[in-house]
MIMAR-311250 format. One record per residue: residue number from 1; residue in three letters; x, y, z of N, C-alpha, C, CB in turn. Coordinates in steps of 0.05 Angstrom, whole numbers, padded with zeros to 5 digits. Glycine has a CB too. Layout:
! MIMAR-311250
+-----+------+--------+--------+--------+--------+--------+--------+--------+--------+--------+--------+--------+--------+
!  nr ! rest !     nu !     nv !     nw !    cau !    cav !    caw !     cu !     cv !     cw !    cbu !    cbv !    cbw !
+-----+------+--------+--------+--------+--------+--------+--------+--------+--------+--------+--------+--------+--------+
! NUM !  ala !      X !      Y !      Z !      X !      Y !      Z !      X !      Y !      Z !      X !      Y !      Z !
...
+-----+------+--------+--------+--------+--------+--------+--------+--------+--------+--------+--------+--------+--------+
END
This chain:
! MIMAR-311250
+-----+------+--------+--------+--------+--------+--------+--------+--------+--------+--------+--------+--------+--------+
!  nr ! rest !     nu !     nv !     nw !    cau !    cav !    caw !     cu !     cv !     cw !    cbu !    cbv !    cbw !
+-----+------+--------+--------+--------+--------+--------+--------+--------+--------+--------+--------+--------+--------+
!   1 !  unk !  01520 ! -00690 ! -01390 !  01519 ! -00714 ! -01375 !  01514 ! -00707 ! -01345 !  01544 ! -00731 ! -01378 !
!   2 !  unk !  01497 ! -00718 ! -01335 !  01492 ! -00720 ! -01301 !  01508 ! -00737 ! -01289 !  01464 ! -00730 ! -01292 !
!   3 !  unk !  01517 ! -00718 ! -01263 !  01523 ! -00739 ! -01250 !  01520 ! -00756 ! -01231 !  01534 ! -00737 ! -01247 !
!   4 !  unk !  01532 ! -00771 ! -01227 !  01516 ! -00803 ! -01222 !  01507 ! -00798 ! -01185 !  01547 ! -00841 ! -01229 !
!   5 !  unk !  01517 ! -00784 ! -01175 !  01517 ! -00787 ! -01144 !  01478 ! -00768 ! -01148 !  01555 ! -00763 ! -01121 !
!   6 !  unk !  01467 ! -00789 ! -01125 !  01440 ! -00780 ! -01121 !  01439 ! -00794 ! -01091 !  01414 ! -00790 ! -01146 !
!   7 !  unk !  01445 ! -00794 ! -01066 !  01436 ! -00816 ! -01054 !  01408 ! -00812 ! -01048 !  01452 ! -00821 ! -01030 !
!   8 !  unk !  01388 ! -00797 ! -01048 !  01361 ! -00784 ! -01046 !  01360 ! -00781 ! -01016 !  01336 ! -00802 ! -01060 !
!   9 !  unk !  01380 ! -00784 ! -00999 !  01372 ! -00766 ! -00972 !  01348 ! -00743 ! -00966 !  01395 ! -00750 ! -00967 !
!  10 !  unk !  01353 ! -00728 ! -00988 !  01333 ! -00705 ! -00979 !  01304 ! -00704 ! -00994 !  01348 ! -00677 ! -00983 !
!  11 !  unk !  01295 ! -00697 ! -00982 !  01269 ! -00694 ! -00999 !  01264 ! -00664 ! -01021 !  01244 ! -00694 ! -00975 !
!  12 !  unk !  01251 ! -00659 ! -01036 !  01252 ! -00638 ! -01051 !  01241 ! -00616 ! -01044 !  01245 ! -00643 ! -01072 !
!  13 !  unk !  01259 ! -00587 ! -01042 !  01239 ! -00569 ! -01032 !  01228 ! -00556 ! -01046 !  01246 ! -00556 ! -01017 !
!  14 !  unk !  01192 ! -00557 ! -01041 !  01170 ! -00542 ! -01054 !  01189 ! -00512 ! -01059 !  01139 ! -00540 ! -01032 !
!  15 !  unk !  01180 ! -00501 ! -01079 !  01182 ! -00474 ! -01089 !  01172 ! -00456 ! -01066 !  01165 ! -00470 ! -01116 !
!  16 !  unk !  01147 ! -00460 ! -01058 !  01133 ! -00441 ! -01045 !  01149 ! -00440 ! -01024 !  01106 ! -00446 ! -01040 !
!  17 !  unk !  01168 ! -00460 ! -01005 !  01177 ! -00454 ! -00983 !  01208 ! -00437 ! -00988 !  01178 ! -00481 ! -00966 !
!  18 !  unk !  01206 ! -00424 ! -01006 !  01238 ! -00410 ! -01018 !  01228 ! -00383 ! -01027 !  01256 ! -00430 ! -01050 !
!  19 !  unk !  01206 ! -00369 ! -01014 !  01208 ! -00343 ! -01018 !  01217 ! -00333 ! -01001 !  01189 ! -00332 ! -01023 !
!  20 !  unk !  01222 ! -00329 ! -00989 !  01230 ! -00310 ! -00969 !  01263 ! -00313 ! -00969 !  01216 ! -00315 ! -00938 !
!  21 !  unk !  01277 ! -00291 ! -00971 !  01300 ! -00285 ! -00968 !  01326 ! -00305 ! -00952 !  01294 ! -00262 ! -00958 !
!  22 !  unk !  01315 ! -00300 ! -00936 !  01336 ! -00315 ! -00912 !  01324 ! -00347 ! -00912 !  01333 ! -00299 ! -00874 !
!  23 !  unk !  01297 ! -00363 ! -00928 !  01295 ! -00384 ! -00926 !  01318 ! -00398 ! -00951 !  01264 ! -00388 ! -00926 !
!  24 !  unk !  01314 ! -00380 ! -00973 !  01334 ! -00381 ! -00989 !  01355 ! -00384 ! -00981 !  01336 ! -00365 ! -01001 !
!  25 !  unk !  01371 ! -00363 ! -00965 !  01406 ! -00363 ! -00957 !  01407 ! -00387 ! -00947 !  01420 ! -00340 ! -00934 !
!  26 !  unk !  01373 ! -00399 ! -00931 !  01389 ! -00410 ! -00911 !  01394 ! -00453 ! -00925 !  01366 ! -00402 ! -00874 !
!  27 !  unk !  01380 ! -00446 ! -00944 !  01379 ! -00471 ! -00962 !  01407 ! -00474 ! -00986 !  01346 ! -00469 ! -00980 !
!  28 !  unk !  01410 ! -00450 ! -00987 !  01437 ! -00445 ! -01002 !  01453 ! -00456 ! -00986 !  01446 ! -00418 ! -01007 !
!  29 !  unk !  01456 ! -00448 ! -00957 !  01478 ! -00452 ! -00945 !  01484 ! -00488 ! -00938 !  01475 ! -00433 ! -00921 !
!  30 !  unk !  01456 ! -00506 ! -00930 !  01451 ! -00527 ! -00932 !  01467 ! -00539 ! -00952 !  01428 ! -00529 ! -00934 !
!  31 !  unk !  01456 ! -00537 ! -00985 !  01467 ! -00544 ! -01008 !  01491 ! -00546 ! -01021 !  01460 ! -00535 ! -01019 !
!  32 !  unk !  01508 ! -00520 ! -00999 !  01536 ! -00517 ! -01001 !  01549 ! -00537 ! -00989 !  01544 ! -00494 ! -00992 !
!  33 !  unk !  01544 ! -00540 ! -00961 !  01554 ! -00554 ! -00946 !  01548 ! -00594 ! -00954 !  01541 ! -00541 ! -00919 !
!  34 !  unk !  01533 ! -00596 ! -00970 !  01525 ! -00619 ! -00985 !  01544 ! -00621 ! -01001 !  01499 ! -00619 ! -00999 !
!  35 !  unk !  01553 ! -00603 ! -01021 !  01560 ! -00614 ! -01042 !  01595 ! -00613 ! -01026 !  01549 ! -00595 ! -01073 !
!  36 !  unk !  01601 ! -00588 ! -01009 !  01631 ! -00594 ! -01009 !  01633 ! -00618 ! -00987 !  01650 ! -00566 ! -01000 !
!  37 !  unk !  01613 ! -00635 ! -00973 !  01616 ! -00662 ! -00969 !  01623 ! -00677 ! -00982 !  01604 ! -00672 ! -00964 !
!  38 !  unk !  01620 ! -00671 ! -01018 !  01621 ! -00693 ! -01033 !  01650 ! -00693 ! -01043 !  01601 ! -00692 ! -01055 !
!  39 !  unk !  01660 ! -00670 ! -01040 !  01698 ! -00666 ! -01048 !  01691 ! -00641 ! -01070 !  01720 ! -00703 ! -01069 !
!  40 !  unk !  01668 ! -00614 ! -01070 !  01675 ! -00592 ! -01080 !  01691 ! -00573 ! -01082 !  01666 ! -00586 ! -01078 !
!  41 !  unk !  01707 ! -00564 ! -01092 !  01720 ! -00549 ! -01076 !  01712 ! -00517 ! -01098 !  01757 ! -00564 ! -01071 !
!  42 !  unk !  01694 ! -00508 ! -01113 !  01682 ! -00489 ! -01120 !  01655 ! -00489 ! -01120 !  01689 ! -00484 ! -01138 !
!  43 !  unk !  01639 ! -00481 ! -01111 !  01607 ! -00475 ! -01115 !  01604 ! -00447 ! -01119 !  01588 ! -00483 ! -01090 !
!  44 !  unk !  01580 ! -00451 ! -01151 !  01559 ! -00423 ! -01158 !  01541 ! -00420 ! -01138 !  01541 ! -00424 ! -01188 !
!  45 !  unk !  01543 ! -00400 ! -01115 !  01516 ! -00392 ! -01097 !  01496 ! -00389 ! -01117 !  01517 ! -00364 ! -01078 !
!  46 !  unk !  01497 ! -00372 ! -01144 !  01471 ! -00367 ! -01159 !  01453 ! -00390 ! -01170 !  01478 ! -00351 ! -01182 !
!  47 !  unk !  01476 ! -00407 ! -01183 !  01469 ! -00427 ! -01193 !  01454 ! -00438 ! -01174 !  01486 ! -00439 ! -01202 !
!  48 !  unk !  01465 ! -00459 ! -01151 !  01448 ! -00466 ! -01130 !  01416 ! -00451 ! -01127 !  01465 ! -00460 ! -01106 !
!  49 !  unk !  01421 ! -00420 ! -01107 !  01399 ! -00412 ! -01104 !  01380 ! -00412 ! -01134 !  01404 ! -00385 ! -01090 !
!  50 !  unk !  01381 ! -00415 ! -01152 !  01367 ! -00411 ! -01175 !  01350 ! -00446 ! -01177 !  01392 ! -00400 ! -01204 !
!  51 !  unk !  01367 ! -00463 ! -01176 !  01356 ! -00492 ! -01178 !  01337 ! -00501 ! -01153 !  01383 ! -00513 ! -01178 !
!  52 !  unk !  01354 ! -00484 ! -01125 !  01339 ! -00495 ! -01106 !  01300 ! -00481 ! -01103 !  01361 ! -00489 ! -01078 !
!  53 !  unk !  01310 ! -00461 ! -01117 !  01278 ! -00436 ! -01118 !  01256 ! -00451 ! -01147 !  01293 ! -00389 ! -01133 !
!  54 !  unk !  01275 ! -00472 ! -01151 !  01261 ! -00490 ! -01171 !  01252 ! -00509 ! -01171 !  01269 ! -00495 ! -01185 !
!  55 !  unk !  01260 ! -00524 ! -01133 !  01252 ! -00547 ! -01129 !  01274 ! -00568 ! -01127 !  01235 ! -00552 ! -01148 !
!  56 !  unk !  01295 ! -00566 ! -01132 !  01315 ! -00580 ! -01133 !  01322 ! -00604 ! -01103 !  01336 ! -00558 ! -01139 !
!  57 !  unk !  01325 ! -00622 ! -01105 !  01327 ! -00638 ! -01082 !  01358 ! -00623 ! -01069 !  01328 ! -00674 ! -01090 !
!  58 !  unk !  01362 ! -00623 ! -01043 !  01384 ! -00606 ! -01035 !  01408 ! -00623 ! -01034 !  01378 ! -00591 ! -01007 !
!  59 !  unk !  01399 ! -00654 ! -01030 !  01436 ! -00671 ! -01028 !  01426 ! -00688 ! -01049 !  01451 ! -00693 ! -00993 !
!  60 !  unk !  01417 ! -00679 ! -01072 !  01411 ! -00684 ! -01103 !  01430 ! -00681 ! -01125 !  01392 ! -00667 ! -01110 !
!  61 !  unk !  01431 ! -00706 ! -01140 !  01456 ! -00689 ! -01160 !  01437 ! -00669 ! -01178 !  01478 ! -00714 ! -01187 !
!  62 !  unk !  01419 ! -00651 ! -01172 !  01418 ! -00625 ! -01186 !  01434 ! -00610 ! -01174 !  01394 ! -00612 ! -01188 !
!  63 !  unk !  01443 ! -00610 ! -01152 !  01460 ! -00587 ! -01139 !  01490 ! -00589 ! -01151 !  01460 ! -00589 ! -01105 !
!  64 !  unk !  01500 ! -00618 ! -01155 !  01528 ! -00610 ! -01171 !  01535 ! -00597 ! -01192 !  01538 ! -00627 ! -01178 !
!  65 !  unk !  01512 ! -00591 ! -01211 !  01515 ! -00575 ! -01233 !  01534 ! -00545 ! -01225 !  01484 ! -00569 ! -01243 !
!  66 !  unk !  01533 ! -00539 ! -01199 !  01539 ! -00516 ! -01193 !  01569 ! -00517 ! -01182 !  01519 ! -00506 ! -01176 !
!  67 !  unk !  01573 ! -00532 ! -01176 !  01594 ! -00548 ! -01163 !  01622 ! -00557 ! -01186 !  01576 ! -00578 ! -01150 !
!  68 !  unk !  01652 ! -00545 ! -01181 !  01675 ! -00553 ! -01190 !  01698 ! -00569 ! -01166 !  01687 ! -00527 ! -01202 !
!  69 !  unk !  01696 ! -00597 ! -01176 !  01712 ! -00614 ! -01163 !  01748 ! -00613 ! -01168 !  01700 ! -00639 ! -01170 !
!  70 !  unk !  01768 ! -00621 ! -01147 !  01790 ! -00623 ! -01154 !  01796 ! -00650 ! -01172 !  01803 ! -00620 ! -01133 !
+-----+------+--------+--------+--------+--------+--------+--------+--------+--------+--------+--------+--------+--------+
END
């Protein structure tokens, strides 16, 4: 089951702009800071970086997949 939070704030980032190393960290770090806005209080860095190198919208509920709430 998905979950329901999407507000679509962000737009989706192309694949192509997630090669490079540090564009990665630095979209990870974005995604992190998204989701523990939402009340995370565990995030998979892999998981994330793996969805976001896939296109994943960054304040998207694809990013909660990675994400354990209290």
């Amino acid at each position: 089951m998905r979950p329901a939070v999407d507000d679509g704030a962000a737009e989706p980032l192309a694949a192509s702009t997630l090669t490079r190393s540090d564009d990665v960290e630095k979209h990870v770090a974005e995604a992190q800071e998204s989701v523990r806005s939402r009340g995370a209080v565990s995030i998979d860095r892999g998981c994330l970086r793996t969805m976001l190198q896939r296109g994943a919208h960054v304040a998207g509920a694809e990013i909660m997949w990675g994400a354990t709430f209290a």
